[in-house]
N, C-alpha and C positions, 0 to 999 in steps of 0.2 A: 895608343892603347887605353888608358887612362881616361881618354873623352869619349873611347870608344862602349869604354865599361859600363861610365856612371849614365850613358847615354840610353842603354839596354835597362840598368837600373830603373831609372828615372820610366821608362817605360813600362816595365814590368809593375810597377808601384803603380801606376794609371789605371792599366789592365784591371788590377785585385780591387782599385774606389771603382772604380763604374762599374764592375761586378758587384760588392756588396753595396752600392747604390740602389742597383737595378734589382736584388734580392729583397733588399729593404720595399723598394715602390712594392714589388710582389704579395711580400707579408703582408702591406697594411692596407693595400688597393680593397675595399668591402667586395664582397660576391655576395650575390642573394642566393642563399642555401635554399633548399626546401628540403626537410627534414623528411625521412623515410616513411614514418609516420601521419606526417601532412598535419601538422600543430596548427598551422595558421588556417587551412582550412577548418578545422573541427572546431576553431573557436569561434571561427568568423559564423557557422554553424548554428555553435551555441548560443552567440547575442540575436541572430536571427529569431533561431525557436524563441528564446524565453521572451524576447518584442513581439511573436508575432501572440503567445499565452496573456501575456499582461494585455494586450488589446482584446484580447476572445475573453478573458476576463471581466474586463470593462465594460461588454456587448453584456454579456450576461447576467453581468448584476443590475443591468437597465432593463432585461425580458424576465427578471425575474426568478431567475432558475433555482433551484433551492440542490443540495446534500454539496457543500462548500464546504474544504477544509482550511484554515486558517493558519497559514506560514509560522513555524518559534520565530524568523530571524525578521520577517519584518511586516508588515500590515495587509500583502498582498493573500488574497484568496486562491487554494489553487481545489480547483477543485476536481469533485473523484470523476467525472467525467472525462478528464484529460487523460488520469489514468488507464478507465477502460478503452479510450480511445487509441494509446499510445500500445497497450495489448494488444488488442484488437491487428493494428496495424502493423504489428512485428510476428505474430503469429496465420495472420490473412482472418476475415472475417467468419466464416464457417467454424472454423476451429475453438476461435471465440466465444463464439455464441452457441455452440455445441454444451451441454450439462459436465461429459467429461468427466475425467476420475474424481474431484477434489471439488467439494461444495461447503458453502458457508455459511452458516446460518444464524438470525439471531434476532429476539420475538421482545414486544414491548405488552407491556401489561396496565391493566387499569387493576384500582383498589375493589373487593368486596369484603363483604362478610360485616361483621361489627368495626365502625368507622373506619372500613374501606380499606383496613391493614393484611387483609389478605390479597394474594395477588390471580388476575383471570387474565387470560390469551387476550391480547383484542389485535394484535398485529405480525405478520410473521413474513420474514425477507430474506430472500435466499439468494444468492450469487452461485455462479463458478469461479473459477481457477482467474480470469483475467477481468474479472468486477463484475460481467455481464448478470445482469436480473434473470433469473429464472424465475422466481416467484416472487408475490408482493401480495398478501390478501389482506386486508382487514375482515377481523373474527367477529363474531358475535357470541360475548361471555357469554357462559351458562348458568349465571347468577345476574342479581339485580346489582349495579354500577353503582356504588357511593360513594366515588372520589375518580373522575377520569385522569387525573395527572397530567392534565395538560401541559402542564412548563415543563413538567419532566419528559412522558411519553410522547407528548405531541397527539396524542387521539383526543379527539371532539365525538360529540354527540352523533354530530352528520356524519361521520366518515361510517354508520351504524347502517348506511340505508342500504350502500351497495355491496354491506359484511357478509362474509360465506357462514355456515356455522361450520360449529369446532369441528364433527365428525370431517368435513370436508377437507378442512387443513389440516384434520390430523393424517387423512387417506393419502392427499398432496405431496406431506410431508416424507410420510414413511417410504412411497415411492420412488421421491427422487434419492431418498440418503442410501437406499439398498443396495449392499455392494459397493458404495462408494466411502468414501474418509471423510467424515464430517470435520470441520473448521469453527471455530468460535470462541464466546469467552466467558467459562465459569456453564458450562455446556449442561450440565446438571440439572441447572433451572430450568431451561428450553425444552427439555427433553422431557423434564416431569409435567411440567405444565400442557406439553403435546401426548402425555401416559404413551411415551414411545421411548424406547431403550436401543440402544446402538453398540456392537462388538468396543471393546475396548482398544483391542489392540489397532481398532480403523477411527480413532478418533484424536481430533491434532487440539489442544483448548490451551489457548494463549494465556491464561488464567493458571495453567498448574502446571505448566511449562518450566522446569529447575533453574535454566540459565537467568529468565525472566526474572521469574522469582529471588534467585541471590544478590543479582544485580541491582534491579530497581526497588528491594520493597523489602529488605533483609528476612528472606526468609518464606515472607507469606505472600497472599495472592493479591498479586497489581492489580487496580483500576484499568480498563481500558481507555479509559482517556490518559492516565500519565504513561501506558506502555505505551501509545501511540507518536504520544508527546514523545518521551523520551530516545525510543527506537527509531521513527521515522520524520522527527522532528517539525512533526504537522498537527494541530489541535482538532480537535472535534468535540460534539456536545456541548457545544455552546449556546445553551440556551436549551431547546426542545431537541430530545433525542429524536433519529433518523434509524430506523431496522436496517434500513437500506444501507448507510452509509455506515454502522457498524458491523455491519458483516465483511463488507469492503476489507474495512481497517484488518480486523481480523486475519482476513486471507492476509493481506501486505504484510502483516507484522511476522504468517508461518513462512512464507516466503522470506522473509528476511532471515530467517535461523532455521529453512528447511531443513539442510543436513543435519543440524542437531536435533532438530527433532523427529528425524527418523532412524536416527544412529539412539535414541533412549527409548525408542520405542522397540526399535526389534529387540534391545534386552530388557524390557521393561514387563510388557503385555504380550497375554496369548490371545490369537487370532479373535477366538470364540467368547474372549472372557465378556459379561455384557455392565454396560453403566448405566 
């Protein structure tokens, strides 16, 4: 009985190691998960896209392409092209390049008057909602030019031959903002210099925008380059300003605090009031 016992013993003891043996190989045997979410694909994704931008990059600063914004985190140019393209292609193209509720505007000036300290129309760039150009004119001041601002504005003499005049771009202008929410930055200037006025309550200006303001600039009204800088972490106006490519920025930056700034608008402005 006694050999019989320690025999069953001595068994049962076996039984319970080859059990947590075989529970052990179980726990530590690796299995390839794939996460619900697909992690490894969305990465694998991601180094795709940004090789396949950093080469379309490289191509186009060899063709020359110019409205390039310049990376905070490292030397690489991305520019607002990829933007609209990356819109374009999550919205379908139609809808893109449709005018659409939400336009953005924003106009460069040459110097007149006594040494050139006053400012006249000479260029004016409009977007929609997903970067797309709706307008591009160059003006023909209605004064005599004594200072074009080149480094700043970017207008030259030539760009004078194929200019609309003002009445035109002011007709252009007033056309496409009617009824719609104009976008831009420190909107005042643009509008006086166009002798066009727009409802207050339909107008979005990244420039007196409060969050903006508390945030980056204690109080008073940010640069477009350091909001851009700071909110989207992309430079611009480096060197000669682009119409183009600061109306862009503009949209990006109301987009980026859309909700607030239609949550301080409906208690801010009435529909009608005008700027």
């Amino acid at each position: 009985m006694t050999l019989s016992s320690n025999w069953a013993s001595l068994q049962k003891a076996k039984k319970v190691t080859v059990a947590k043996k075989a529970k052990k190989v179980i726990k530590t045997t690796p299995v390839e998960k794939k996460t619900p979410w697909g992690q490894p694909t969305k990465i694998m994704s991601m180094v795709y896209t940004m090789n396949k931008e950093i080469a379309q990059h490289e191509q186009d600063k060899k063709d020359g392409k110019t409205f390039q914004f310049k990376s905070k985190n490292d030397d690489t140019n991305v520019q607002l092209e990829t933007v609209v393209e990356n819109g374009a292609s999550a919205v379908g193209n139609k809808k893109a390049t449709d005018i659409g509720k939400y336009v953005a505007i924003d106009c460069e000036f040459v110097g007149v008057g006594p040494e050139g300290k006053d400012h006249a129309l000479a260029r004016i760039s409009m977007t929609n909602y997903y970067g797309h150009i709706i307008l591009d004119e160059f003006v023909k001041p209605r004064e005599k030019v004594v200072d074009w601002r080149t480094h700043v504005s970017g207008i030259k003499p030539e760009h004078m031959r194929n200019a609309i005049q003002f009445k035109q771009a002011q007709k252009k202008c007033a056309d496409i903002i009617k009824g719609r929410i104009l976008v831009g930055h420190a909107l005042k200037h643009d509008l006086d210099a166009l002798l066009l006025s727009h409802p207050r309550g339909m107008i979005r200006d990244t420039a007196r925008h409060l969050p903006f303001r508390q945030k980056y600039a204690k109080g008073k009204s940010p640069s477009l380059k350091k909001l851009t800088k700071e909110v989207l972490k992309i430079e611009i106006q480096d060197g000669e300003h682009s119409s183009v490519e600061d109306a862009r920025a503009t949209m990006l930056l109301y987009k980026s605090d859309k909700g607030e700034f239609e949550k301080l608008h409906r208690t801010t402005y009435r529909a009608n009031d005008k700027i």
